[in-house]
BAFI-3210 file (N, C-alpha, C; in Angstrom, 3 decimals, decimal comma, padded with zeros to 6 digits):
// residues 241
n [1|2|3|4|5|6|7|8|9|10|11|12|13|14|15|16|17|18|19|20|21|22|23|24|25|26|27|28|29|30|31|32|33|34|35|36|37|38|39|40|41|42|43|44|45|46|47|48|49|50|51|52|53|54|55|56|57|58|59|60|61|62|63|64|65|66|67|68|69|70|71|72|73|74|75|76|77|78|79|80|81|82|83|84|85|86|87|88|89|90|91|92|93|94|95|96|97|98|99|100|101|102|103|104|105|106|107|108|109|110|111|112|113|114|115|116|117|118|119|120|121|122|123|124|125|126|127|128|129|130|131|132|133|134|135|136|137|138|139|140|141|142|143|144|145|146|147|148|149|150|151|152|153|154|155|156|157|158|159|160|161|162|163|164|165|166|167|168|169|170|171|172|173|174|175|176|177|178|179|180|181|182|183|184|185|186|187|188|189|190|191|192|193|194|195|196|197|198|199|200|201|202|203|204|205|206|207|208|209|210|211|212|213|214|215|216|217|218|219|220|221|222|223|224|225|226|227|228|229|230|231|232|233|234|235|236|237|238|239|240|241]
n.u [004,377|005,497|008,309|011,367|013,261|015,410|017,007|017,074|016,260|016,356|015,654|017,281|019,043|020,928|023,577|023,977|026,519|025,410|023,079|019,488|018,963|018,336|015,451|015,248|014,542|012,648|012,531|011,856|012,634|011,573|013,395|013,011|011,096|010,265|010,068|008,934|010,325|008,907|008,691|008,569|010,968|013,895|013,787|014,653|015,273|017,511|019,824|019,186|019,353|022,347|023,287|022,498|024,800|026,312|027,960|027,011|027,557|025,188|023,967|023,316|020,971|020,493|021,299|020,706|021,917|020,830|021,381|023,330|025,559|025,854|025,998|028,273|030,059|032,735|032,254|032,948|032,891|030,323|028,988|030,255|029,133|026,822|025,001|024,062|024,299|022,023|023,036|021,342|021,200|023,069|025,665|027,503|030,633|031,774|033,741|035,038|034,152|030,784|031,607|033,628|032,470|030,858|032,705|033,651|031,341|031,820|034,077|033,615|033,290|035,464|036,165|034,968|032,979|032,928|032,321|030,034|027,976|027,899|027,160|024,197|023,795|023,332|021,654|019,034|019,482|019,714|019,958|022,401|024,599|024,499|025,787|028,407|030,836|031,047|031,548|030,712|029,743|028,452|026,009|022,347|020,327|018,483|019,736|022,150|020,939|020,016|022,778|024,001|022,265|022,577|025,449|025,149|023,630|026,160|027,690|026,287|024,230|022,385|020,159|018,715|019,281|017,937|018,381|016,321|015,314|014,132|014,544|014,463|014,176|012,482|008,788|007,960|010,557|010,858|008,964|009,889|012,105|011,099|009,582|011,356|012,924|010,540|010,265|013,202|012,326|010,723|011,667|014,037|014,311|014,813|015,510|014,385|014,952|013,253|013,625|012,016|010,547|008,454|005,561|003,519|004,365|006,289|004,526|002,569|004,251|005,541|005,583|005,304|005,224|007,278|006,167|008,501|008,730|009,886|012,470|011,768|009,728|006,103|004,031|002,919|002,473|000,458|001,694|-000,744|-002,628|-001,385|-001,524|-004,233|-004,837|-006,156|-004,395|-001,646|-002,434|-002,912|-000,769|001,210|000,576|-000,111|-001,882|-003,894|-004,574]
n.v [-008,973|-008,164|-006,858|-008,127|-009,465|-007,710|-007,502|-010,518|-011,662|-015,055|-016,860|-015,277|-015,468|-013,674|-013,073|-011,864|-012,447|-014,635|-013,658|-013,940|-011,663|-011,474|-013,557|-016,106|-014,445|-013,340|-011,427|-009,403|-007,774|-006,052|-004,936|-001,405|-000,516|000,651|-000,212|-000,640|-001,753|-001,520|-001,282|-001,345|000,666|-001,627|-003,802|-005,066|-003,714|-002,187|-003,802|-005,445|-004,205|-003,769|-006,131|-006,384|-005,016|-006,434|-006,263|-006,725|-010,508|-012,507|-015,421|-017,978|-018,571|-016,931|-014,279|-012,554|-010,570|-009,152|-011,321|-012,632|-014,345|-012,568|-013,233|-013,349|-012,044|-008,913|-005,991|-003,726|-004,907|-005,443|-003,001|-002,055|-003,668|-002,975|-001,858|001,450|002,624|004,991|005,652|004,948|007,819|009,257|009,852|011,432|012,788|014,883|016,966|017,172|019,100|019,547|019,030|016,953|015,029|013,815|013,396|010,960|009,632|008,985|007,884|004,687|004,468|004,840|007,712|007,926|010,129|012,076|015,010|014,954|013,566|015,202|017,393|016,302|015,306|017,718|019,294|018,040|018,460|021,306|022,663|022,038|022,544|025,270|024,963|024,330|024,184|023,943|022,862|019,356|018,712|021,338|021,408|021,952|019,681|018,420|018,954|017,598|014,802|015,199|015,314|012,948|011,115|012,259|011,599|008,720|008,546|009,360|006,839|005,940|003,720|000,595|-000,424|001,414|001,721|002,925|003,975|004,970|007,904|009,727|010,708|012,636|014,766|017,544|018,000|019,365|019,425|016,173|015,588|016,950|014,740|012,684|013,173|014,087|011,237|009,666|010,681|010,415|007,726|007,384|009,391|008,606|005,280|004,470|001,637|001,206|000,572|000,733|001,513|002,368|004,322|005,705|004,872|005,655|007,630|006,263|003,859|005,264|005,903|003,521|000,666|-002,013|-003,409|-004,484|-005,572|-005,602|-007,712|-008,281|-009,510|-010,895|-011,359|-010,293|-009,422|-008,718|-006,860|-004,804|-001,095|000,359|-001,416|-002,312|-000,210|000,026|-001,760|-002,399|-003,972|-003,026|-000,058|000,204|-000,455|001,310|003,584|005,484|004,855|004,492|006,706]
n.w [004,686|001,712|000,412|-000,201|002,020|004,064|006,773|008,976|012,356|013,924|016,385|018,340|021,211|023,680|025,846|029,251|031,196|033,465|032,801|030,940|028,144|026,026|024,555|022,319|020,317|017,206|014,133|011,339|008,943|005,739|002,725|002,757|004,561|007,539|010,279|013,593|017,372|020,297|023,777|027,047|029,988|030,333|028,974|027,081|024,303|023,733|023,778|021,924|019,817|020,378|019,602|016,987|015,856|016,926|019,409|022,194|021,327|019,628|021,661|020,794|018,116|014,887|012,989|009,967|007,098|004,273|002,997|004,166|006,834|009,286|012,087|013,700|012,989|013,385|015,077|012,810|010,453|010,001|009,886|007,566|006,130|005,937|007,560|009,831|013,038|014,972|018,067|021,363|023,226|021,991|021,672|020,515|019,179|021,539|021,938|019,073|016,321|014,315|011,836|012,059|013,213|011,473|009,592|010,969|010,528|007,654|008,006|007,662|005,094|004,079|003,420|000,709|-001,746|000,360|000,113|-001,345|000,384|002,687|002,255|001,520|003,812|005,155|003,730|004,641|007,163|007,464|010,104|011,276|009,354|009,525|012,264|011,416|012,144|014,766|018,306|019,114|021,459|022,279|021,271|021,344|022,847|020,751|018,669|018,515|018,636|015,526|014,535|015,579|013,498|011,285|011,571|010,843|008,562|006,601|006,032|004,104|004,494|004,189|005,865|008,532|011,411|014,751|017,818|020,383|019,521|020,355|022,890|025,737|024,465|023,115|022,301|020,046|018,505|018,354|016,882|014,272|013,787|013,934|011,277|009,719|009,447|007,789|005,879|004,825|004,467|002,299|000,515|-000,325|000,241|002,348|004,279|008,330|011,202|013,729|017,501|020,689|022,892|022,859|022,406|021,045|019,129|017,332|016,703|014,995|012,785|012,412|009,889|010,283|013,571|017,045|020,015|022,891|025,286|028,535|027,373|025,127|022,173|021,873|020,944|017,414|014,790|012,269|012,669|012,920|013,890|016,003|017,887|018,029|019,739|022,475|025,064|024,317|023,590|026,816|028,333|027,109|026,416|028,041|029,845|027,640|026,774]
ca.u [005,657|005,830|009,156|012,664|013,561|017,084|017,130|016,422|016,687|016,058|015,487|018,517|019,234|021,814|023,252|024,675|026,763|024,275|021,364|019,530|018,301|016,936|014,972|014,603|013,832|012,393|012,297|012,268|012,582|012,224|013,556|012,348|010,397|009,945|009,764|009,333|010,273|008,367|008,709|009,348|012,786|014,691|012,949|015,770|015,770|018,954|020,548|018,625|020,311|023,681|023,205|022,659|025,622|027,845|028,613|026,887|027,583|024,388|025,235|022,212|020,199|020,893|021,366|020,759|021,504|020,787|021,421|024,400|025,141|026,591|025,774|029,543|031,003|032,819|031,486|033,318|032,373|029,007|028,716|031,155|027,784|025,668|024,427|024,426|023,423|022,133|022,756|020,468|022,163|023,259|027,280|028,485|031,748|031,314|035,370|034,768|033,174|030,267|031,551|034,696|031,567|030,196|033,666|033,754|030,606|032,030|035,262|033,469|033,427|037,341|035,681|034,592|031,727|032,595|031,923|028,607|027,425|027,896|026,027|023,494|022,870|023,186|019,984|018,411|019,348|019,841|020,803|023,866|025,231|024,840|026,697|029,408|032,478|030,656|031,879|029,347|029,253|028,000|024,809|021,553|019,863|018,108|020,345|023,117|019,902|020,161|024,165|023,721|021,284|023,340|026,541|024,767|023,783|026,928|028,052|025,663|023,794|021,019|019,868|019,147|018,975|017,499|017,624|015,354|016,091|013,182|014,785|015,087|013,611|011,472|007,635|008,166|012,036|010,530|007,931|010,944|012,675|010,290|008,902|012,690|012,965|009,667|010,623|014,148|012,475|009,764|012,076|015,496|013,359|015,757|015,138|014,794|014,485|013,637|013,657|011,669|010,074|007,602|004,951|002,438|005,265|006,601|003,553|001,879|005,430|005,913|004,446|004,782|006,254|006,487|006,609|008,950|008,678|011,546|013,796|010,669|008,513|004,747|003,285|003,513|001,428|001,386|001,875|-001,891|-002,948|-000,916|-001,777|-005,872|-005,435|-006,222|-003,334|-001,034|-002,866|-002,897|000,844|002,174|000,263|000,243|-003,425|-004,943|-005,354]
ca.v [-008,462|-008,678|-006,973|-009,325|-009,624|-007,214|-008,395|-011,160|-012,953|-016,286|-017,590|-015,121|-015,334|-012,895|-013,462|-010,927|-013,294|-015,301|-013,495|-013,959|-010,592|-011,959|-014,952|-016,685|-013,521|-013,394|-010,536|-009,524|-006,442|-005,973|-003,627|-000,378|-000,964|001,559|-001,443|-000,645|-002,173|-000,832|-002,344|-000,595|000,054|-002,887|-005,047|-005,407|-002,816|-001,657|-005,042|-006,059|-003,123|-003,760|-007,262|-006,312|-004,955|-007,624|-006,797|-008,454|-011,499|-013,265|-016,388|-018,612|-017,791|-016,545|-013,163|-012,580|-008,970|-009,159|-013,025|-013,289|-014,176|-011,653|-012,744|-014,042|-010,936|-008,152|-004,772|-002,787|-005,467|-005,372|-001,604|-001,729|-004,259|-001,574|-001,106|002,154|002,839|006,385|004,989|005,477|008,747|009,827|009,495|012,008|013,177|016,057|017,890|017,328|019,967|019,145|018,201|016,022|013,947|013,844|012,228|010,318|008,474|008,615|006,438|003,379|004,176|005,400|009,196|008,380|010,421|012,968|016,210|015,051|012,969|015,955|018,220|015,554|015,718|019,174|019,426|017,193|019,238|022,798|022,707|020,731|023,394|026,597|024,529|022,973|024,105|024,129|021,523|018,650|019,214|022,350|022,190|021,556|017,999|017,985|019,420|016,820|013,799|015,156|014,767|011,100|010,096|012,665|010,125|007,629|008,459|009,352|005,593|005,610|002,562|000,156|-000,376|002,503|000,838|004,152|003,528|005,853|009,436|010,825|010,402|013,709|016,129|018,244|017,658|020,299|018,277|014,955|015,646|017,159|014,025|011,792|013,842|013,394|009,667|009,264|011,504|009,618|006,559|007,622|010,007|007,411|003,805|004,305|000,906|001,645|-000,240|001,650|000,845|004,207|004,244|006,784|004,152|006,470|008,317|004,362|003,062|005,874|005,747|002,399|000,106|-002,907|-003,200|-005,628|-005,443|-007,144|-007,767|-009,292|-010,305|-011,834|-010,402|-010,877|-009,131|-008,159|-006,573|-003,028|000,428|000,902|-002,285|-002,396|001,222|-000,107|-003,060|-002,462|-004,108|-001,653|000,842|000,314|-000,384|001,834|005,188|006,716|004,270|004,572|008,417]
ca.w [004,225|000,619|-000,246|-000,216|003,653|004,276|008,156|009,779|013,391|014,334|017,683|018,862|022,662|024,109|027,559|030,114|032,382|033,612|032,610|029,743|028,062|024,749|024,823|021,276|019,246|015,851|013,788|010,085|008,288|004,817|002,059|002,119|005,431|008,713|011,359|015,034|018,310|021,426|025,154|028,441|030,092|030,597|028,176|026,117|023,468|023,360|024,101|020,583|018,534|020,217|019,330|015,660|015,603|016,846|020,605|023,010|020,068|020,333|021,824|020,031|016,984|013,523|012,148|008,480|006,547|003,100|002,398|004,281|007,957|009,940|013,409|014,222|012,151|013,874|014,492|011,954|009,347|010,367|009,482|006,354|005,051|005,000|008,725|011,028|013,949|015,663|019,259|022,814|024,177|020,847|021,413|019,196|019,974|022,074|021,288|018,082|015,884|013,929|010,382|011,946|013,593|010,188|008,939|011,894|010,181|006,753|007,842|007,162|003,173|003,953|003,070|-000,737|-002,014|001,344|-000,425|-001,732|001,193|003,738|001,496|001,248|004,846|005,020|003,084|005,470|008,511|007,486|011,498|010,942|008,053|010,718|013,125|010,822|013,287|016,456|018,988|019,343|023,194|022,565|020,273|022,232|022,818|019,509|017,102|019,269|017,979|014,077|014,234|015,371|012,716|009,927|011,146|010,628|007,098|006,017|005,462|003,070|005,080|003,612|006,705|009,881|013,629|015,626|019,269|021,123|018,906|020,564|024,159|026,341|023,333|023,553|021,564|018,437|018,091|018,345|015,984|013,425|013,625|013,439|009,797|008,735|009,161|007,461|004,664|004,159|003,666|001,261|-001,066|-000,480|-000,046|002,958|005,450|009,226|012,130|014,994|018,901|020,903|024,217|022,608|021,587|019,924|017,596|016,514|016,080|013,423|011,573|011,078|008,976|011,244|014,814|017,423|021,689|023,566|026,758|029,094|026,038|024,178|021,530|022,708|020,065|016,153|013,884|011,747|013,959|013,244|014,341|017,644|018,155|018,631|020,961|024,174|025,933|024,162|024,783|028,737|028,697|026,487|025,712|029,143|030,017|026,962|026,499]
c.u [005,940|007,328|010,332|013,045|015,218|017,379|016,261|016,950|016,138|016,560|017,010|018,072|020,907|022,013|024,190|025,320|025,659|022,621|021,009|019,065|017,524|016,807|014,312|014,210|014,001|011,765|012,738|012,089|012,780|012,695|012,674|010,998|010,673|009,709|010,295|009,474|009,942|008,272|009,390|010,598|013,090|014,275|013,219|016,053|017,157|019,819|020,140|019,546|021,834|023,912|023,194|024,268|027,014|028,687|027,156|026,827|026,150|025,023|024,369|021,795|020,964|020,708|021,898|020,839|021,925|021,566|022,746|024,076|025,931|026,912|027,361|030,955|031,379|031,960|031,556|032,975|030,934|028,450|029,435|029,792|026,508|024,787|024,912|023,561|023,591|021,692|021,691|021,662|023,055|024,747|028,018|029,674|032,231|033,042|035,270|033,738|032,218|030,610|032,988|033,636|031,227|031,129|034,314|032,620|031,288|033,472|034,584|033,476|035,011|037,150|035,310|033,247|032,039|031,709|030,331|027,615|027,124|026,841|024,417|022,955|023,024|021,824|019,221|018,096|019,682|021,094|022,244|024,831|025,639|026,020|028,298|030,478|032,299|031,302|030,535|028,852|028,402|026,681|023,797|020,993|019,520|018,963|022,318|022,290|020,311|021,596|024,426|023,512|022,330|024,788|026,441|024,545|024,896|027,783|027,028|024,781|022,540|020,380|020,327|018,803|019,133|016,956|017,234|016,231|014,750|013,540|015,361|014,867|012,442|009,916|008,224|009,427|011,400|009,991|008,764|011,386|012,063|009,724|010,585|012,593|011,654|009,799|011,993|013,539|011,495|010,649|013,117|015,277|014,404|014,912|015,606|013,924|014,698|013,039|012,975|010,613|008,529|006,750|004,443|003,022|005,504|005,689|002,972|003,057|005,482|005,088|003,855|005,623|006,134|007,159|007,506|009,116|009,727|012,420|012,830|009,888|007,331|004,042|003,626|002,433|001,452|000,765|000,467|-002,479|-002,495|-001,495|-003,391|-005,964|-004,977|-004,989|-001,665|-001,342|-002,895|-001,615|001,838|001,817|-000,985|-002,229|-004,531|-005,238|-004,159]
c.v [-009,015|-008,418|-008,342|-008,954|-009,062|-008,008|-009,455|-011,956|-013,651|-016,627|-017,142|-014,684|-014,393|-013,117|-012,046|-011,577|-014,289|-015,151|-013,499|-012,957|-010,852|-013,304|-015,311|-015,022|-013,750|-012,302|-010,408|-008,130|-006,344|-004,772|-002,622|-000,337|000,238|-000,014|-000,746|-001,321|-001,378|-001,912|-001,056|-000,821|-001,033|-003,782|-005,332|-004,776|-002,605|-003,113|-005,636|-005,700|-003,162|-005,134|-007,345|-005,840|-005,245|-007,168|-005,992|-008,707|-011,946|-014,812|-018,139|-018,000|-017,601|-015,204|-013,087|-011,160|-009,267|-010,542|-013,440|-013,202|-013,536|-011,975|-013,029|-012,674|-009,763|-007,272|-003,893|-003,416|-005,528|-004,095|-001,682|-002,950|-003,416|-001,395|-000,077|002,325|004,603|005,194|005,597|006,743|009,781|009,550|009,873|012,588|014,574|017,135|017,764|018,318|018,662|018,237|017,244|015,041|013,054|013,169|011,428|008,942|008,151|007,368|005,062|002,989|004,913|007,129|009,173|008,955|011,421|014,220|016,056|014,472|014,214|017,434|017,263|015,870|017,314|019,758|018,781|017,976|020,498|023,194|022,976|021,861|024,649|026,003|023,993|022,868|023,982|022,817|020,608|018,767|020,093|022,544|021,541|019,624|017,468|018,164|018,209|015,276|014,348|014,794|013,399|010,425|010,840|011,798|009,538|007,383|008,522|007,749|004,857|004,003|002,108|000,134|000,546|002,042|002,603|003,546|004,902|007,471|010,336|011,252|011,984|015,085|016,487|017,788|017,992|019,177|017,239|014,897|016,131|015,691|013,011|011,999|013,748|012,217|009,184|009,912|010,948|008,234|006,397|008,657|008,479|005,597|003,724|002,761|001,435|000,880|000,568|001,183|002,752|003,452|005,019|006,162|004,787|007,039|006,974|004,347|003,746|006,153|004,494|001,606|-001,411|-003,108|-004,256|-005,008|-006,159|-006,431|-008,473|-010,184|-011,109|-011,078|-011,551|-010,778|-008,142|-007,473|-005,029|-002,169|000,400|-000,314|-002,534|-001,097|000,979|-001,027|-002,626|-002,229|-003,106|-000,480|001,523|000,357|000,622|003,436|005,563|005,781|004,261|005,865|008,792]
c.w [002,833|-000,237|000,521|001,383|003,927|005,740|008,571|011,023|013,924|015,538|018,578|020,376|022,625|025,783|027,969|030,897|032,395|033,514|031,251|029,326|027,091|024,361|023,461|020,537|017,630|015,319|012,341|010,101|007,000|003,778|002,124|003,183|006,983|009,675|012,900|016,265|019,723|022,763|026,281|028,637|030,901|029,927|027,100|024,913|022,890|023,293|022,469|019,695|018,788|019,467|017,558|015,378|016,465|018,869|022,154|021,347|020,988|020,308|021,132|019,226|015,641|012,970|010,534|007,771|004,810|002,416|003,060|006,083|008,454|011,813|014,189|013,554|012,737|013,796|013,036|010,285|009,180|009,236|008,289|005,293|004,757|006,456|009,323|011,469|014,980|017,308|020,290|023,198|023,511|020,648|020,698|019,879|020,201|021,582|019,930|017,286|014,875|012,212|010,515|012,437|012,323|009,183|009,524|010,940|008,751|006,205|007,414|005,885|002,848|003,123|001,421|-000,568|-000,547|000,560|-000,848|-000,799|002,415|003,236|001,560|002,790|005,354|004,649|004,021|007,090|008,342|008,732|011,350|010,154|008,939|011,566|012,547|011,896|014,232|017,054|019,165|020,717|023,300|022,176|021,367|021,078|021,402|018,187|017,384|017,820|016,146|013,896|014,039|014,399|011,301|009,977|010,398|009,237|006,131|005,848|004,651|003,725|004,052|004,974|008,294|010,798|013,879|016,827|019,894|020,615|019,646|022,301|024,718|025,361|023,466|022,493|019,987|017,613|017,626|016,945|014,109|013,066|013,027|011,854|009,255|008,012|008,057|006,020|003,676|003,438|003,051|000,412|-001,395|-000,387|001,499|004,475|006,963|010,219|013,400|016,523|019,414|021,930|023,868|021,639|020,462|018,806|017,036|016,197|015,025|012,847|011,052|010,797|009,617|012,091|016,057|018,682|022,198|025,265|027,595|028,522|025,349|023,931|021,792|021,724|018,857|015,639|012,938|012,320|013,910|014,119|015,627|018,474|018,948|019,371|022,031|025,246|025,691|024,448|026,485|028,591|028,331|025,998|027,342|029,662|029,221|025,865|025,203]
res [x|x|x|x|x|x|x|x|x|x|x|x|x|x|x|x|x|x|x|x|x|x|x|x|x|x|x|x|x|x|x|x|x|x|x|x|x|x|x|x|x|x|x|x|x|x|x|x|x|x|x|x|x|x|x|x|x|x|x|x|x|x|x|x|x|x|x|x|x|x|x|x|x|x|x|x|x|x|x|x|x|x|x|x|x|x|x|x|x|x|x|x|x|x|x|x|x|x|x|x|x|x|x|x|x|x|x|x|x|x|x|x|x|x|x|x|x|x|x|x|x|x|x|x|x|x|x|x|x|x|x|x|x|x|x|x|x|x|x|x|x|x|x|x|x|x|x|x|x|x|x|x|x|x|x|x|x|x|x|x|x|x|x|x|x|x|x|x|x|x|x|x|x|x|x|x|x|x|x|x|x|x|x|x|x|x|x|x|x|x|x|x|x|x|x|x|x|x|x|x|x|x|x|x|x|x|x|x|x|x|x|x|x|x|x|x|x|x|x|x|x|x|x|x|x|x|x|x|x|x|x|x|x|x|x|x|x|x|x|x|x]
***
């Protein structure tokens, strides 16, 4: 990792009550970086990415975003530093038409720059532009997944947390989305840290990604490199094939 380090966490534990979900994690990400996290369900994923942004607080460790520490910092301050997140499940707000979602994400910059930001992803999702008035309830699964992530851009973020955007879509979709994200952050240098159940898409996107296994990363290395060992392999791409 040679560029300047935007995220980083140190030895952060997260508890649930009495359980612990993340045990010591250490993770970096730097500018301008595709970084994936891959692990079966329950193996703390999501608990990571809520954890980035501030609830579960982790209750050990150190969170670092761009030289400062955040890990004790509300949510809404969290995101007003330059994180969003397209959540697990997508969570757009279904009564809402598509372009109040869309200034649903832009509250965090209090709507400056709307007019050019919504055009901005507009270009991005074509979709999104057909639909502008539609209710979000209404559009199907995938074009539901581009709303999420077009939120998400609209606060102009340095950093994108993507928890599982490939979840419940169909191949062709997946394969869309995935050629987005990879496209934002080769025209826009856009950083993205992504969590996805769907080893084989993670691993040939990003550049380096790490497993975790019952709230502990096991293993690091870059998407191609995890992609050829074995034990990934068996665990994580359906036995190998």
């Amino acid at each position: 990792m040679t560029a300047k380090p935007l995220l980083t966490m140190r030895g952060v534990e997260t508890w649930y009550g009495s359980i612990l979900a993340l045990k010591g994690v250490d993770i970096d990400v730097a500018e301008g970086e595709i970084v994936a996290l891959i692990g079966a369900n329950g193996a703390g994923k999501s608990t990571l990415m809520m954890t980035l942004c501030g609830s579960p607080r982790a209750r050990r460790g150190a969170i670092v975003f761009d030289g400062r520490d955040i890990t004790n910092l509300p949510t809404h301050e969290i995101a007003r530093a330059g994180i969003a997140q397209s959540p697990e499940g997508r969570r757009i707000f279904a009564r809402m038409s598509v372009r109040e979602n869309l200034q649903m994400g832009a509250s965090v910059l209090r709507g400056a720059h709307f007019a050019r930001d919504i055009e901005r992803v507009f270009a991005i999702f074509p979709r999104l532009k057909e639909r502008a008035s539609q209710r979000g309830g209404t559009l199907s699964g995938g074009e539901q997944q581009m709303l999420a992530i077009a939120r998400a851009l609209m606060s102009r973020p340095r950093l994108l947390l993507l928890d599982e955007p490939s979840l419940g879509l169909a191949p062709l979709v997946v394969k869309l989305i995935f050629e987005t994200i990879r496209e934002l952050n080769k025209s826009e240098g856009l950083t993205v840290f992504l969590v996805e159940q769907n080893a084989f898409h993670a691993l040939k996107l990003a550049g380096r990604a790490y497993v975790l296994v019952n709230g502990a990363v096991t293993m690091t290395g870059t998407g191609r490199e995890l992609l050829a060992r074995p034990e990934v392999r068996a665990a994580y791409l359906e036995g190998g094939h």
